[in-house]
N, C-alpha and C positions, 0 to 999 in steps of 0.2 A: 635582096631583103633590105628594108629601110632600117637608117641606122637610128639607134636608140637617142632619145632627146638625156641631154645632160643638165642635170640642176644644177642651179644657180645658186651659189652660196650664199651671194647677199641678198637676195630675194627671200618674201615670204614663205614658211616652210610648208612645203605642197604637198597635199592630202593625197594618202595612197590608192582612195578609190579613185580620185582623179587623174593618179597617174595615169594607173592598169585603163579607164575609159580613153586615154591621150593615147594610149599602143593604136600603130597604125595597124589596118583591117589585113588579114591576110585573101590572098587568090583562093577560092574552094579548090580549086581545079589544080590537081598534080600536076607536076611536070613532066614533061614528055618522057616517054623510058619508068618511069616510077611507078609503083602500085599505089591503090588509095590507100591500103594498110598501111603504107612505110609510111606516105605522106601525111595520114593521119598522127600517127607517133612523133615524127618527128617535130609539126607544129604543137603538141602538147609538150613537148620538151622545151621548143622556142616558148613556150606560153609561161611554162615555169618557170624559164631563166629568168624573162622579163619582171613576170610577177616578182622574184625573187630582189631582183634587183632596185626596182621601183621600193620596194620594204626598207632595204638598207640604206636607200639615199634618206628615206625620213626620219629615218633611228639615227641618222649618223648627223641630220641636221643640227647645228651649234643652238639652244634652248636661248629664247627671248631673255632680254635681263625682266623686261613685267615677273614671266615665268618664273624667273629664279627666286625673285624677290616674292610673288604669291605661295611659292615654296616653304621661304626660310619662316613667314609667317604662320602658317599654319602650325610649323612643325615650336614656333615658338607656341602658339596657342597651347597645341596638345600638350606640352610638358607644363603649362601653368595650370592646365585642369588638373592634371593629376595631380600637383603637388598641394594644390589648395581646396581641392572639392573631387579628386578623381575616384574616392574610395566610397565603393557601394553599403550604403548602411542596409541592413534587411529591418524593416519595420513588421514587427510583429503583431495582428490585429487581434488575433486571439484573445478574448476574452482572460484577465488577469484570475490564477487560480488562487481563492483565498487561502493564506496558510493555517495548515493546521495545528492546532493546541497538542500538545503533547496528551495520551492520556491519562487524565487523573490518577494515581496511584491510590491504589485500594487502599481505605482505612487501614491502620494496626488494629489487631483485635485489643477489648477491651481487657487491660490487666483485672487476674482475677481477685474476688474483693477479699481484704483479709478482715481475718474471723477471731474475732478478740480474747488471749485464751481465758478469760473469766464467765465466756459464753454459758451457755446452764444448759445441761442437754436435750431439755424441752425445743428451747428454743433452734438449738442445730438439727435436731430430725427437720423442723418445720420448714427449715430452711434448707434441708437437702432435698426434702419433697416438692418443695416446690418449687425448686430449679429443675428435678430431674422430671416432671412431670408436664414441665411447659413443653412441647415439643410440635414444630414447622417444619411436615416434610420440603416443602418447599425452599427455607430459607434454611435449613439446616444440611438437606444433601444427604446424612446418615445421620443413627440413631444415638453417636456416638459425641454429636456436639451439646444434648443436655448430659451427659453424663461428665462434658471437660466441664461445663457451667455449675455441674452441683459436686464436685472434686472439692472444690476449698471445705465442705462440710464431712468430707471421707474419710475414708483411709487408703494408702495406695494401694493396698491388695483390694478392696471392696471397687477401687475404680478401677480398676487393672481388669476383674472380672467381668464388672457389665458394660466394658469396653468389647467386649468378645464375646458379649449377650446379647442376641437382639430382643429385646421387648416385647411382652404379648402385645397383638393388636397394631404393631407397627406397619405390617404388609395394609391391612385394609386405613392405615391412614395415607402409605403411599397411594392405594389403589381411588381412594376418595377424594382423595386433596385435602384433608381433614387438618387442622389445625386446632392443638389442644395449647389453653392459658391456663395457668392452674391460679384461684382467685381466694377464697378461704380455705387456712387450714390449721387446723387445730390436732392438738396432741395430745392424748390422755393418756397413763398409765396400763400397759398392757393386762389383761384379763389371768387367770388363776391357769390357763394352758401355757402360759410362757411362766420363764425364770425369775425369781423375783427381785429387785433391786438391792444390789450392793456397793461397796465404794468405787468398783472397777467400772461394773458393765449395769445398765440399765434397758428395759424395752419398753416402748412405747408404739400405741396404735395409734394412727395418724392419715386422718380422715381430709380429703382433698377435694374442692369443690370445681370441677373443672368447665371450662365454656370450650363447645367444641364446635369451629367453624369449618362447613365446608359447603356440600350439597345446602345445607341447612345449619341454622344454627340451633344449639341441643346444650342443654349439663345434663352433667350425672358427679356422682361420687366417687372416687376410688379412692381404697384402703387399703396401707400396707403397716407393716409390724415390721416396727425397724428396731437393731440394738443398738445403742451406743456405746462407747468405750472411750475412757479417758485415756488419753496420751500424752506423751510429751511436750504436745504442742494444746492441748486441751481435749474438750470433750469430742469425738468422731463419730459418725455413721460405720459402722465395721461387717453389717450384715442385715439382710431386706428379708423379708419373706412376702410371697403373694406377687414377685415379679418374673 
């Protein structure tokens, strides 16, 4: 068997496939006495060794100073990127989302209007009738927000009660989308079937000219007989008829 070529320390450091191509060629042909199977085996074991060995003379070769020195660069490179520009920003392309406004907080309702107690009871029907007669299913929700609106002209049992009344005709204004404004109203002294006026209590018929919008726009009249009652606080609505 030929013996294996030895590298040269000081010489340039020689390429593995160059070595393995320098292995000198083996015999095909076994040796006398020998099978081709043995002899097959045993040149792949020579082949290994060689292979194996040719590997570690180049791994074990002493590294150029160029080498060393294209080393120490790089490795200085790579620590000045990161420290001065190595950190990935993510840029966001996305479309900026406008920010949104808080929303508006609902009006306070409007405090209800006070009623002077020198008012003259004429004038309080007129004005309980036609607070309680304006009425927007729509903007109102229930039958219940002209009755808080005509309250400053009551009494709290008379608003207490048609809080818990629903109104003739309410269902077909929900059912319509009907909207009543009540626009003149006048008050005259109630007729010889009611009680007649004293210092307490007084009744008056109280005629309301209402515009009712919805499918169409339409008036009509409506009439009710209210009593008033003076109280502590002045003259009140205390009781309706005709509702």
């Amino acid at each position: 068997m030929a013996q294996r070529p030895t590298p040269d320390p000081d010489g340039p450091a020689p390429d593995w496939r160059a070595a393995l191509a320098a292995l000198p060629d083996r015999d095909d042909a076994p040796p006398p006495g020998t099978s081709r199977r043995r002899w097959r085996r045993t040149r792949r074991r020579a082949a290994r060794r060689d292979r194996a060995a040719a590997v570690t003379a180049v791994r074990h070769r002493p590294m150029h100073p160029a080498a060393v020195l294209l080393v120490l660069v790089l490795i200085l490179g790579l620590g000045a990127v990161a420290r001065c520009g190595g950190k990935q920003t993510t840029v966001d392309d996305r479309p900026p989302v406008a920010a949104s406004s808080p929303a508006a907080a609902p009006a306070p309702p409007a405090p209800p209007p006070s009623v002077p107690p020198d008012t003259g009871p004429d004038d309080v029907a007129v004005a309980w009738v036609r607070a309680y007669l304006t009425r927007d299913p729509l903007a109102d929700g229930t039958h219940r927000a002209s009755v808080r609106r005509a309250a400053p002209w009551a009494t709290e049992d008379l608003t207490g009660n048609l809080t818990e009344l629903v109104p003739p005709g309410w269902g077909r204004q929900i059912s319509r989308g009907e909207a009543t404004r009540a626009g003149t109203v006048a008050a005259r002294p109630a007729g010889p079937d009611l009680p007649l006026d004293n210092a307490a209590q007084v009744w008056r018929t109280v005629a309301a000219t209402l515009t009712v919008t919805g499918y169409e726009t339409t008036q009509r009249t409506d009439t009710l007989h209210v009593e008033i009652t003076r109280t502590t606080a002045g003259w009140r609505v205390s009781r309706v008829l005709g509702v």
